[in-house]
Structure formats: structure tokens, C-alpha cells
C-alpha positions in Angstrom: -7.0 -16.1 24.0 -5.7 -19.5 22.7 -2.3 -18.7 20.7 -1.0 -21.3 17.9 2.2 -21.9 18.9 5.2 -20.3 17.0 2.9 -17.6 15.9 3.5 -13.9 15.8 0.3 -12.3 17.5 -0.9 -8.9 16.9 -2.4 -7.3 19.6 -4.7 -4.3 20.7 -7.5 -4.5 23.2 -9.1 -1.3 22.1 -8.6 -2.0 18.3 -11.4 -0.3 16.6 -13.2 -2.3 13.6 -10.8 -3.0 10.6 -7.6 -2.1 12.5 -6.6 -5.8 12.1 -5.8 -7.1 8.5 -7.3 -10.5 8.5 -9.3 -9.9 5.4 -6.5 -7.9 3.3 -4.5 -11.1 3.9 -6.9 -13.3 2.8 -8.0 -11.1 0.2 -4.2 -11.0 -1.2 -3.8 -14.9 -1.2 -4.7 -15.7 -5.3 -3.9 -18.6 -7.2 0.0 -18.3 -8.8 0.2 -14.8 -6.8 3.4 -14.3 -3.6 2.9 -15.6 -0.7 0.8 -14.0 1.8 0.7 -14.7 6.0 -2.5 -16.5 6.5 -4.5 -15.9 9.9 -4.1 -18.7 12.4 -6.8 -17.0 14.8 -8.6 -13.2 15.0 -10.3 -11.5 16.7 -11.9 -8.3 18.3 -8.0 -8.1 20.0 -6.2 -9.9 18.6 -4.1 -11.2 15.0 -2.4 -14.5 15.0 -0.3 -15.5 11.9 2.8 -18.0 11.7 5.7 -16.9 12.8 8.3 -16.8 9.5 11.8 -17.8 9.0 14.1 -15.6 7.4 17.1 -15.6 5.6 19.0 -13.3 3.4 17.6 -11.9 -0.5 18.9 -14.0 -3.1 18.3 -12.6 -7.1 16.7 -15.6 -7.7 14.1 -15.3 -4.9 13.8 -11.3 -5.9 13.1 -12.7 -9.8 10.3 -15.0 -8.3 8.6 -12.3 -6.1 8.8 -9.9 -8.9 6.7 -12.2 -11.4 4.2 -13.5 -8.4 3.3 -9.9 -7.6 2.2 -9.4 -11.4 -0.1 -12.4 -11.0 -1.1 -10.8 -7.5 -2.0 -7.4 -8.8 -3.6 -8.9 -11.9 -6.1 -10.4 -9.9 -7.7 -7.2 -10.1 -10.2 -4.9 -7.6 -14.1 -3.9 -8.4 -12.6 -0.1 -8.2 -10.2 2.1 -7.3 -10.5 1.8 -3.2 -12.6 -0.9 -3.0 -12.2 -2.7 0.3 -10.9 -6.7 0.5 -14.0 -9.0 0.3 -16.0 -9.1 3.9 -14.8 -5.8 4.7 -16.9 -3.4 4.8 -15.3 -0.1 7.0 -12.2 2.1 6.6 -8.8 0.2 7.4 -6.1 1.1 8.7 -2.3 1.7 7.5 0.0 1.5 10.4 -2.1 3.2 13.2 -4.0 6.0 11.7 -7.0 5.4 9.4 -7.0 4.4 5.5 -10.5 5.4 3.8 -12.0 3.2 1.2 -14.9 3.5 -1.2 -17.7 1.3 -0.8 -18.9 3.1 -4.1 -17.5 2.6 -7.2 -14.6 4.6 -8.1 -13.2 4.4 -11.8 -10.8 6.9 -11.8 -7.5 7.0 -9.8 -7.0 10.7 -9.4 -9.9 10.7 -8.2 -9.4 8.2 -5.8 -6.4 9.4 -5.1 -6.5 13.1 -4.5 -9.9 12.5 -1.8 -9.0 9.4 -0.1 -5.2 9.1 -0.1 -3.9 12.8 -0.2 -6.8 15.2 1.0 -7.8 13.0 4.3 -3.8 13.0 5.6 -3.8 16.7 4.7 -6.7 17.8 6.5 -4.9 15.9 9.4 -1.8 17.6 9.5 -3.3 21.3 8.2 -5.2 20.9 11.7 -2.5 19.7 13.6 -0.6 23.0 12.4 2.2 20.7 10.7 1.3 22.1 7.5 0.5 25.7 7.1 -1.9 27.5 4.1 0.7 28.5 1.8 2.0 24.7 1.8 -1.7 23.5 1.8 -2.2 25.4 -1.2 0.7 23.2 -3.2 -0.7 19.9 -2.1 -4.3 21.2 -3.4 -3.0 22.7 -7.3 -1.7 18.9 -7.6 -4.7 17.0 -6.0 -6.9 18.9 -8.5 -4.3 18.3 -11.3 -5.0 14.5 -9.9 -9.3 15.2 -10.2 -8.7 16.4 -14.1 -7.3 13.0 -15.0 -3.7 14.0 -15.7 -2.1 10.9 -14.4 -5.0 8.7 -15.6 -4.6 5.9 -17.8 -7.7 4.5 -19.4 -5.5 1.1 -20.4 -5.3 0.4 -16.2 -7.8 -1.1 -13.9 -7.7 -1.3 -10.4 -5.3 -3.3 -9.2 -5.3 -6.0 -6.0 -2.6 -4.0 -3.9 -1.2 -4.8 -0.5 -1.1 -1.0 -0.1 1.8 -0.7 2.4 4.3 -2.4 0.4 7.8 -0.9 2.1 10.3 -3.4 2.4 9.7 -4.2 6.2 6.8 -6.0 5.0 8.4 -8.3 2.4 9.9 -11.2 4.4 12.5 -13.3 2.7 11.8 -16.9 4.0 13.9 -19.9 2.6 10.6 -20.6 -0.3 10.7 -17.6 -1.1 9.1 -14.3 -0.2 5.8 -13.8 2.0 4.0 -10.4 2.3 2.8 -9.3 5.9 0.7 -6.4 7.6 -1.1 -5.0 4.4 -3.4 -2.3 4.0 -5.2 -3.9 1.6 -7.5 -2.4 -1.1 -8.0 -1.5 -5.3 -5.7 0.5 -6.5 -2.6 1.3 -9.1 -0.1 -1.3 -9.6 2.7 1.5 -9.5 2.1 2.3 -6.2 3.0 -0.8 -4.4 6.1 -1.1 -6.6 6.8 2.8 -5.9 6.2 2.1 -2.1 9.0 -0.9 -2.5 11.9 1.7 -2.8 10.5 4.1 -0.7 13.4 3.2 2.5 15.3 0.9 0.5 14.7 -2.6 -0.9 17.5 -5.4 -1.5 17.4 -6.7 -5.0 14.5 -4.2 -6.2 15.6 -3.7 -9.8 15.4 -7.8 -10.3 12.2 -7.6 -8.7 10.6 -4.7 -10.9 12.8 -6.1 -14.2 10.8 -9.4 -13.4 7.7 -7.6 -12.7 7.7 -6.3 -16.1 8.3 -9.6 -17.9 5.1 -10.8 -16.7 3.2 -7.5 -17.1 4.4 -4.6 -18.9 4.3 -1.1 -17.1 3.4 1.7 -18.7 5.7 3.8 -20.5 7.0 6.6 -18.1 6.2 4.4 -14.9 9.5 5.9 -13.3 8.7 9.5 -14.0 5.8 8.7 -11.6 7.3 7.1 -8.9 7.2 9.8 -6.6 4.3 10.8 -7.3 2.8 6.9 -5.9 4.9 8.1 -2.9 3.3 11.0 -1.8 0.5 8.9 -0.5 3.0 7.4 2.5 5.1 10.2 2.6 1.6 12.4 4.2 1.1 9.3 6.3 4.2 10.1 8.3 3.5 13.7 8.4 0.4 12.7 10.4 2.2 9.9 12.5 5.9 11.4 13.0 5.3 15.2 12.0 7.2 18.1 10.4 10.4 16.0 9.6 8.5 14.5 6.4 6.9 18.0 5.2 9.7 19.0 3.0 9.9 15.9 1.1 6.1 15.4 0.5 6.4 19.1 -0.2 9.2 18.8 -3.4 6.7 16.0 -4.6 3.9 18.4 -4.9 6.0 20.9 -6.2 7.6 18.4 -9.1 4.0 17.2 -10.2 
């Protein structure tokens, strides 16, 4: 392996295809949109991307990411869980598996009750981290999801980083650069929901700015938690039972 030097290198040598985000990075980088971490070098083991500099959040800096990651999202997806260009198998979010659609999906309860709830809740159901009586709340919503309650016919699929907490939004002295998504189409309000989700300096410049260049949809913050339930399951399958009640009095309040 022949490492760039001052580059951050990820590395697994059993990586399975798709567990390193080369094309979600490339796929992210559009004309006007935030910065994205480019690859330096990839491959079956290994991810190479420059190695940033960081410095503290400034409102101005949280003003410009705001309005870049309008132009970012507006760049669009073919559908609801459509895969980055050139990929062409399930991803990955952290270390477990993230499912995409290589067939078109046009609505996103759909999309989002089978491959963003159901998959991380047959997970933890078999694991025993989540018990019938509990599985039964998460399915009344995910079929709430499948009637089209939370559609809205006026949004497309958006270009989403997909794992869009704040430990992947670096503040570097040009502004902000995006690392280590989970790239694929989906709704705009769930990378911005997934940006408070542990805690994000500067978010309500960011999401006031956001709005200036594309407005959100009127009730947007009655559904934030709802766009959170997605991670929240995650880390019932990664970390366990300590993340059950919360996704739990999500499913309950939708």
C-alpha cells in the first residue's frame, strides 16, 4: 500500500464490497454544493483521503455550510435509496450494513419503513434487544410510514450524505468539509435531523441558512424525530438495549 502523505487512511483487510465510501464521496462532490473529502487512493483495504485542519465553528462558516448543503441536496437522487453512481451493492453506515434499492423507489415511507427501520429491527428482535410487544410499536408506525402519512408529493429524493451527525462535519479554516458518508437518495430532513442528533455547534445558523436557499416544508420540526429513528435503531443493533427506550418514545409519538 502506497499512502499520500498527510492523509487519514481507512483501513480493513476483510472489508466486504461497499464498506468503503469512495463513491458516496465522489458522489456528494457537486458543483456550488460543501465540501466533500476526496479519495487520494482505494482500495479492496484500504481509504485514503487528506488529512484536514481544523479549527473552531464560526457563524459565518455555519451560514456558508447551511446554504452549500441546499445546493448539495438539490442535486437530487434517481429514488428514494438509490445508491451513489458506480455503486452497485448495499453500503455501509458505521459497521453494520445500509440497504439500498437498485429499483426505483418513489415513495419515502416506503423506502423508509423496509430499508431504514424494518432491516435494523429484524436485527435487534433476533438478537433479543427488542422483544414482541416493543416490535409491535415499531411495526403500527412502519405501516403508518407504507400508507403515505409522512409523504410529500412536492419532495424528491434528495443527494444525502446519510450519516450526517456532527462528528462528520469538520470545521477547516475554508470552511466546512463532510467525511465518512453513507451515501444514497433520500429526504432532505433527515440529514438536517441527523445534524442535532448528539449536538451540533452553530446548528440553528446552519438550518436558518439552509432555508434561505431552499425552503423546508412547513412542520419540518414536528418531524424531526421521526428522521431520527433511522440512527437511533442503528445503535440498538451496534451498542444494544441502552438506545431502546428512546427509539421506543419515537415510535410511540408518531
Amino acid at each position: 500500500m502506497t499512502v499520500p502523505p498527510a492523509a487519514f487512511v481507512k483501513q480493513r483487510f476483510d472489508a466486504p464490497p461497499g464498506f468503503f465510501e469512495a463513491a458516496g464521496l465522489r458522489w456528494l462532490s457537486v458543483p456550488g454544493g460543501v465540501t466533500v473529502v476526496q479519495p487520494l487512493e482505494v482500495s479492496a483495504t484500504h481509504l485514503a483521503t487528506p488529512r484536514l485542519e481544523t479549527v473552531p465553528p464560526t457563524g459565518r462558516a455555519a451560514d456558508e455550510f447551511g446554504r452549500l448543503l441546499a445546493v448539495t441536496h438539490d442535486a437530487g437522487a434517481r429514488w428514494y435509496g438509490v445508491p451513489p453512481d458506480g455503486w452497485q451493492t448495499d453500503g455501509y453506515i458505521g459497521t453494520i450494513e445500509l440497504p439500498h434499492s437498485l429499483r426505483p423507489l418513489e415513495a419515502w415511507g416506503e423506502f423508509y419503513a423496509n430499508l431504514r427501520l424494518r432491516p435494523y429491527l429484524r436485527s435487534a428482535y433476533d438478537a433479543g434487544t427488542i422483544d414482541d410487544r416493543r416490535l409491535k410499536v415499531f411495526e403500527r408506525l412502519c405501516a403508518k410510514l407504507e400508507s403515505g402519512a409522512y409523504d410529500d408529493a412536492s419532495e424528491r429524493p434528495s443527494r444525502l450524505h446519510g450519516d450526517l451527525w456532527s462528528g462528520n462535519v469538520v470545521w477547516c479554516p475554508d470552511g466546512v468539509h463532510l467525511i465518512d458518508p453513507a451515501a444514497h437518495g433520500g429526504h432532505r430532513e433527515t440529514d438536517l435531523a441527523m445534524l442535532g442528533l448528539f449536538g451540533m455547534p452553530q446548528l440553528e445558523r446552519v438550518l436558518r441558512a439552509y432555508n434561505e436557499v431552499h425552503p423546508l416544508t412547513d412542520g419540518w420540526r414536528e418531524r424531526v424525530d421521526l428522521h431520527r429513528l433511522h440512527p437511533l435503531l442503528t445503535h440498538v443493533v451496534m451498542f444494544g438495549a441502552a438506545y431502546v427506550p428512546r427509539a421506543l418514545a419515537v415510535a410511540h409519538h408518531y
